[in-house]
N, C-alpha and C positions, 0 to 999 in steps of 0.2 A: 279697118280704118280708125284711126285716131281723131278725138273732137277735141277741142281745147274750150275751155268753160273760164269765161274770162269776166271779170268787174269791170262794165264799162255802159254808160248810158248816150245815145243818141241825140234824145231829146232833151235832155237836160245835165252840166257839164258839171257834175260831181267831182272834186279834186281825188277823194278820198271817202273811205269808209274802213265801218270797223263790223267787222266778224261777228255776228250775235249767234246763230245757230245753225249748225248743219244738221239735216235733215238725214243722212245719208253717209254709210262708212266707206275706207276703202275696199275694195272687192262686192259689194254690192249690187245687186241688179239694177237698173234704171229703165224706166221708159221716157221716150221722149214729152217733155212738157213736165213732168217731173219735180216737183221741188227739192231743190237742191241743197240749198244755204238763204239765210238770212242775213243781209247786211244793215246798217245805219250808215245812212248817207251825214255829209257835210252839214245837212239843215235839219238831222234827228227826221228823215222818213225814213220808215223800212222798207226794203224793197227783196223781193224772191227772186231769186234765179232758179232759172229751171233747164231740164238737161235739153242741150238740142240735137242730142239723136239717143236710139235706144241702144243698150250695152252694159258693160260694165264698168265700175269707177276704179280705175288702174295705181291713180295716184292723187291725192290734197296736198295742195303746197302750204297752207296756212290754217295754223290754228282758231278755235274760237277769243274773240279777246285781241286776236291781231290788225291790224292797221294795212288796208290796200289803199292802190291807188290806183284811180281809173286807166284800164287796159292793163293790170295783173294779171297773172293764168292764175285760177283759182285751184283746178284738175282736171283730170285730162279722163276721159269717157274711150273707150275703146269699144268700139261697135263691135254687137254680136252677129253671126249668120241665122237667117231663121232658117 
C-alpha cells in the first residue's frame, strides 16, 4: 500500500512553505511517527512532518530550498510487510 506524505495543516491555514531539511532519502526505511522533513511555514514556524505508516520512501517530489503549498505531495511511503 502506498501513503502519500503531504504539506498541509488543519489547525492553522498555512498558504505555503519552504523546504528547510529532509531528514530522510529516497529508498530509506521509515517508521511510523518518523521525522520526515522540516518546513517553514508562511509566519517563519517550523514545523516536522512525520511518516504515517511504516515502509519505505519510494519517491520526493521536492527539493530542500523549494516552495509548497498547503496540500502538495511531499513523497510517497510504500508500506512494508512484516
Amino acid at each position: 500500500m502506498l501513503h502519500e506524505v503531504r504539506f498541509s495543516s488543519d489547525e492553522m491555514e498555512y498558504r505555503y512553505a519552504v523546504i528547510q531539511f529532509w531528514h530522510i532519502d529516497e529508498n530509506d526505511p521509515v517508521e511510523e511517527g518518523d521525522e520526515l522533513v522540516d518546513v517553514e511555514t508562511d509566519d517563519e514556524s517550523i514545523l516536522t512532518i512525520t511518516a504515517p505508516a511504516s515502509g519505505v520512501v519510494k519517491q520526493i517530489f521536492f527539493e530542500e530550498g523549494d516552495v509548497v503549498e498547503n496540500g502538495d505531495l511531499l513523497a510517497i511511503i510504500e508500506e512494508t510487510e512484516e
